[in-house]
N, CA, C and O atoms as CSV, one atom per row, in Angstrom:
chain,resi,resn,atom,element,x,y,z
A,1,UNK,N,N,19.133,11.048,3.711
A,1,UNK,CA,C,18.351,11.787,4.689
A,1,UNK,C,C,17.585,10.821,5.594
A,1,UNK,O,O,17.765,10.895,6.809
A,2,UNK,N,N,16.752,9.931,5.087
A,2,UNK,CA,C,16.376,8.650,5.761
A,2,UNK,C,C,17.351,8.017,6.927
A,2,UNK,O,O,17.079,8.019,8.128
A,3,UNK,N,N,18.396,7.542,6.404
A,3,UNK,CA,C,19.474,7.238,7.429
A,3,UNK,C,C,19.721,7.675,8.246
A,3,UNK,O,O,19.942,6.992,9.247
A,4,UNK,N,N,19.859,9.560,8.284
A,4,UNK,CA,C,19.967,10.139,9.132
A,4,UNK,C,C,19.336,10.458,10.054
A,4,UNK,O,O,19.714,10.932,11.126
A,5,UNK,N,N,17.681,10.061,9.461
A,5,UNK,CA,C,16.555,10.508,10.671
A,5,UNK,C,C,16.853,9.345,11.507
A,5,UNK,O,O,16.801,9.544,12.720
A,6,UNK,N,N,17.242,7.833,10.984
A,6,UNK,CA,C,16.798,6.635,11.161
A,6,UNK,C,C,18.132,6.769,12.560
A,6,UNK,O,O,17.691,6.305,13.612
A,7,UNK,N,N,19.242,7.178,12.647
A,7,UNK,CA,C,20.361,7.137,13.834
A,7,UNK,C,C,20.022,8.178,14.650
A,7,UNK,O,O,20.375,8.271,15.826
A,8,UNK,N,N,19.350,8.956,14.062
A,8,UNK,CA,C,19.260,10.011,15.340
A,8,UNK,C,C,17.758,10.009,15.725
A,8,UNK,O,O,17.189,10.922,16.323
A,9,UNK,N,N,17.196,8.850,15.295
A,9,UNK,CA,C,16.036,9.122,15.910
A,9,UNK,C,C,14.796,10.167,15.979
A,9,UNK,O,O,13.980,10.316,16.889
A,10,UNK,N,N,14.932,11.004,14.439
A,10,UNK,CA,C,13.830,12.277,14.076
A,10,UNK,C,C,12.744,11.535,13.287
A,10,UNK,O,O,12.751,10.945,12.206
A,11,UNK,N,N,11.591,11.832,14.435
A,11,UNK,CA,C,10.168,11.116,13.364
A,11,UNK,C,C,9.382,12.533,13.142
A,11,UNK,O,O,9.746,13.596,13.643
A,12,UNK,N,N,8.270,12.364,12.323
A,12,UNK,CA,C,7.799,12.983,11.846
A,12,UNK,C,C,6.721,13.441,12.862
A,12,UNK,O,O,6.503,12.675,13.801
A,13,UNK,N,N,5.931,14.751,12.776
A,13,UNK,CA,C,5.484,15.108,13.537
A,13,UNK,C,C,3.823,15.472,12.686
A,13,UNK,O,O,3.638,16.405,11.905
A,14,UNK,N,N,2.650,14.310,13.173
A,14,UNK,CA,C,1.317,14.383,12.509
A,14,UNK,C,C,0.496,14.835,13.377
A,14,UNK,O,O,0.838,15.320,14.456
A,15,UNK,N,N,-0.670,14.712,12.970
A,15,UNK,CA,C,-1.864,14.863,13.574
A,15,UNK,C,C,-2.696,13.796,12.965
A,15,UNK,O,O,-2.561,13.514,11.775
A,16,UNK,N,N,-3.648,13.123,13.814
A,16,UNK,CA,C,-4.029,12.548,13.075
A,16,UNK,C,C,-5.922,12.427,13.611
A,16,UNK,O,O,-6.530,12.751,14.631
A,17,UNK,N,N,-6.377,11.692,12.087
A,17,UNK,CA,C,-7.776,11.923,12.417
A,17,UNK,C,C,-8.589,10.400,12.343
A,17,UNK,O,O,-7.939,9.411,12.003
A,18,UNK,N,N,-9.592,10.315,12.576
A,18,UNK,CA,C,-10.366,8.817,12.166
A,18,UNK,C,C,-10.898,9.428,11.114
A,18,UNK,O,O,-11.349,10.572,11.052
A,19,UNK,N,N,-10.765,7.917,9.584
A,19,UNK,CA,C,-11.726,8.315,8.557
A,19,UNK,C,C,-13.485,8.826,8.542
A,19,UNK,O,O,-14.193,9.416,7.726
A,20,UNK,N,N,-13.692,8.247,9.891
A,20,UNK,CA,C,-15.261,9.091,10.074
A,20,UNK,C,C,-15.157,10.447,10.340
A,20,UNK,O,O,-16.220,11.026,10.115
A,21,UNK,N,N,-14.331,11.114,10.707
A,21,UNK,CA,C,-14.185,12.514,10.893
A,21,UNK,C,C,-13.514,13.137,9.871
A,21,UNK,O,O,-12.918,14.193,10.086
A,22,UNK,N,N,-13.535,12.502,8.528
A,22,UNK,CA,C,-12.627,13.977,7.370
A,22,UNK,C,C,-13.189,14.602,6.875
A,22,UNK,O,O,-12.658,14.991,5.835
A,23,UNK,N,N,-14.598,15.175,7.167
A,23,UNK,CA,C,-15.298,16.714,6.841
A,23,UNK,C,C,-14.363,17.299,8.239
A,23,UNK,O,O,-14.109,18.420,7.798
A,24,UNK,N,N,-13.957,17.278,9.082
A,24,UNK,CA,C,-13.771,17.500,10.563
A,24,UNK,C,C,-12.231,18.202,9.877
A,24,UNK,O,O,-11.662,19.293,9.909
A,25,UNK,N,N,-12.028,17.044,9.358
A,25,UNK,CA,C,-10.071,17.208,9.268
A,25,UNK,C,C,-9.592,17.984,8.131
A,25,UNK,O,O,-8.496,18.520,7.969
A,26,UNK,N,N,-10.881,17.935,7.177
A,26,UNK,CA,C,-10.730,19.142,5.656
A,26,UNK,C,C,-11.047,20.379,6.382
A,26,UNK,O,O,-10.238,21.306,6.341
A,27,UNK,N,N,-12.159,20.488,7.052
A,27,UNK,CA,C,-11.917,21.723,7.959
A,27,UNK,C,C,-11.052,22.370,8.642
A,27,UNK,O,O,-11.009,23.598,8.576
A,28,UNK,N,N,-10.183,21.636,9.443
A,28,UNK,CA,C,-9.223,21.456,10.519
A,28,UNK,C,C,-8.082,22.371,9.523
A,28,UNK,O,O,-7.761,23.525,9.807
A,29,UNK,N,N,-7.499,21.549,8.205
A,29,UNK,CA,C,-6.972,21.846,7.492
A,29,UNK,C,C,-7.272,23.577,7.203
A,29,UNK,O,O,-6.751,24.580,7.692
A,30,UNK,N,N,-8.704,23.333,5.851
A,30,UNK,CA,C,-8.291,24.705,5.267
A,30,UNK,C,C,-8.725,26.107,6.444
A,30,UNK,O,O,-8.963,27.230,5.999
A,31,UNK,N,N,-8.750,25.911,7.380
A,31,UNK,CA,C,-8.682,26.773,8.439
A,31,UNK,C,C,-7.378,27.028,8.488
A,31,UNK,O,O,-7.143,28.212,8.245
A,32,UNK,N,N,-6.233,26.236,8.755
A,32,UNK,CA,C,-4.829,26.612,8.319
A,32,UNK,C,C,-4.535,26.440,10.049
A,32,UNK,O,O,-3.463,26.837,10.507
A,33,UNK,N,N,-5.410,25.920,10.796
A,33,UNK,CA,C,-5.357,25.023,11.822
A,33,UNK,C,C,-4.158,23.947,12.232
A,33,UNK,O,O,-3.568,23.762,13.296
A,34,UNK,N,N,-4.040,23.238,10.757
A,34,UNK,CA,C,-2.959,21.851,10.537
A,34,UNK,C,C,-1.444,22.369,10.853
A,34,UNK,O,O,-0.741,23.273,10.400
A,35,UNK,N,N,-1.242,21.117,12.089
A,35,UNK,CA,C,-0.045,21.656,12.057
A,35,UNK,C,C,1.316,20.429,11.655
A,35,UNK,O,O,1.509,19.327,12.169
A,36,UNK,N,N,2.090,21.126,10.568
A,36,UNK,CA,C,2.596,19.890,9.735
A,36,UNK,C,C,1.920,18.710,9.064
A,36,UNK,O,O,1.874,19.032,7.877
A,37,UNK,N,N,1.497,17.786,9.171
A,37,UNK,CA,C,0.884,16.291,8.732
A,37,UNK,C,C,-0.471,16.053,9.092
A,37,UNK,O,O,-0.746,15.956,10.288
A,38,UNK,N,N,-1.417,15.938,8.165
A,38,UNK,CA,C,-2.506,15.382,8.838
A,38,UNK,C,C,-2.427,13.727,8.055
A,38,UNK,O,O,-1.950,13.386,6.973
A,39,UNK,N,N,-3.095,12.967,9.100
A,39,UNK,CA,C,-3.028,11.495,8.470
A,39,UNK,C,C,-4.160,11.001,8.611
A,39,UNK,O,O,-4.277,10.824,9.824
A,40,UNK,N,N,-5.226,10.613,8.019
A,40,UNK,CA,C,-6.286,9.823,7.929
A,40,UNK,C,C,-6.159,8.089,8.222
A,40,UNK,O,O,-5.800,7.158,7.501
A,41,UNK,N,N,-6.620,8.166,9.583
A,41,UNK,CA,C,-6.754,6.478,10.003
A,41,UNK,C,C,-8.126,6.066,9.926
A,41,UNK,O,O,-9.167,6.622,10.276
A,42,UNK,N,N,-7.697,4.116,8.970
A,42,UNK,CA,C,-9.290,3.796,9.055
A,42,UNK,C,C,-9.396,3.506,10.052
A,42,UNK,O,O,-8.461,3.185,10.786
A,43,UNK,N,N,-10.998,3.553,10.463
A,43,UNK,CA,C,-11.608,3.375,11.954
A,43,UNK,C,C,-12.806,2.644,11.332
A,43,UNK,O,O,-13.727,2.445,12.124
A,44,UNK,N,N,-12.995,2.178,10.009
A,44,UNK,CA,C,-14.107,1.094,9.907
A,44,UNK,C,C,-14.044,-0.273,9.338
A,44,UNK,O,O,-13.494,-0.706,8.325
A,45,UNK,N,N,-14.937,-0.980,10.496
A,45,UNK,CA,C,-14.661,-2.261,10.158
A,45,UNK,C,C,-15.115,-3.224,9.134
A,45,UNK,O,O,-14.641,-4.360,9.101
């Protein structure tokens, strides 16, 4: 399945949030808001 995304070129489809905002993004979520992937990026240094 990998292979197959990997020739035809199908990526995944996220949303994504900064780790200072995941009260924001647990919200976002169980609102039922999320659409497909949420991904938590660090944003601290």
């Amino acid at each position: 399945m990998l292979d197959f995304c990997a020739r035809h070129q199908i990526a995944p489809v996220t949303e994504h949030f900064p780790m200072s905002q995941v009260n924001e993004a647990l919200a976002h979520l169980e609102a039922g808001k999320a659409r497909y992937r949420i991904v938590l990026e660090n944003d601290f240094a």
